[in-house]
N, C-alpha and C positions, 0 to 999 in steps of 0.2 A: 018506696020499696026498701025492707031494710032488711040487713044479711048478718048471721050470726058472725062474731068475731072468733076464731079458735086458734090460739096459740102453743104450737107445739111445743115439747118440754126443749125437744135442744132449740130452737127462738126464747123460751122462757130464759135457760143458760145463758143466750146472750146479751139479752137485757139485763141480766141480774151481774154478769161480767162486767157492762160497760158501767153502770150502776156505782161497782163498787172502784171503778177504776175513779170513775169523775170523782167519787167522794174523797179516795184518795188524792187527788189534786186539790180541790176545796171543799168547803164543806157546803151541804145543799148545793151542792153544783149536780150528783147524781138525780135530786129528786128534781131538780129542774128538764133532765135528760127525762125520766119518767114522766115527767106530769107532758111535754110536749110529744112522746111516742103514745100516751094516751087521748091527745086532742088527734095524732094522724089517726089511731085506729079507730075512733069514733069516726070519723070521716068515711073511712074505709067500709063500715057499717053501713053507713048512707050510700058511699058512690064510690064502688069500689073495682071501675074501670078504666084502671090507669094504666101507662103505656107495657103492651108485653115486650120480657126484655130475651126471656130464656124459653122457647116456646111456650109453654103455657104459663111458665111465674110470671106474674108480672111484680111491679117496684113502685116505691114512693119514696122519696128522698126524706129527710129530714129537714127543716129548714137552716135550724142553730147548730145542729149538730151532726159531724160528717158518718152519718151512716144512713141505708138506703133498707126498708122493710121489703123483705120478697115474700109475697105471697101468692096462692091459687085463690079461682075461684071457678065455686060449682053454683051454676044458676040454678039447677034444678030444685038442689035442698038448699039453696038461698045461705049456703056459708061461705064464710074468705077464711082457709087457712093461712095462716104466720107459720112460714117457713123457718125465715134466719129474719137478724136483723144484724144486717152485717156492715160491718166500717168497711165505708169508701176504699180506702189507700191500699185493704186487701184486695187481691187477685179473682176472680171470682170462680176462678177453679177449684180456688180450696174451699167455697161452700158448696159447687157441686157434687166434687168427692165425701162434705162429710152427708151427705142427704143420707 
């Protein structure tokens, strides 16, 4: 069974934030952050019934990297929207508020 990927623009905003943050620390450190939030959303494609955390988002952590993907899913039209992809340390009030 495999499930369209759909990444909204503000999730796009966040990956492309955390992106340029790592790159600011080292260099190839952001594309290492990408290419590993690329192996979870492939995943996600495949089996993408992970624990719900907010009634319907559910989440996937990252392994290397402290942020956690929330996303929906609709079985019917067989898609997982990317909500956020939001760093750990944050509150997750303030991704509810910016939904």
């Amino acid at each position: 069974m495999s499930f369209e990927v759909i990444i909204l623009p503000t999730a796009l905003q966040d990956v492309q934030d955390a992106v340029d943050y790592y790159d600011e620390q080292s260099i190839g450190l952001g594309e290492r952050f990408e290419s590993e939030l690329n192996e979870f959303l492939s995943t996600l494609g495949t089996n993408p019934f992970f624990q719900n955390r907010y009634d319907v988002v559910r989440c996937l952590p990252l392994k290397k990297f402290p942020f956690m993907v929330h996303f929906t899913v609709d079985e019917e039209k067989k898609q997982v929207v990317i909500n956020a992809v939001f760093h750990t340390s944050l509150h997750p009030e303030i991704w509810k508020r910016n939904k």
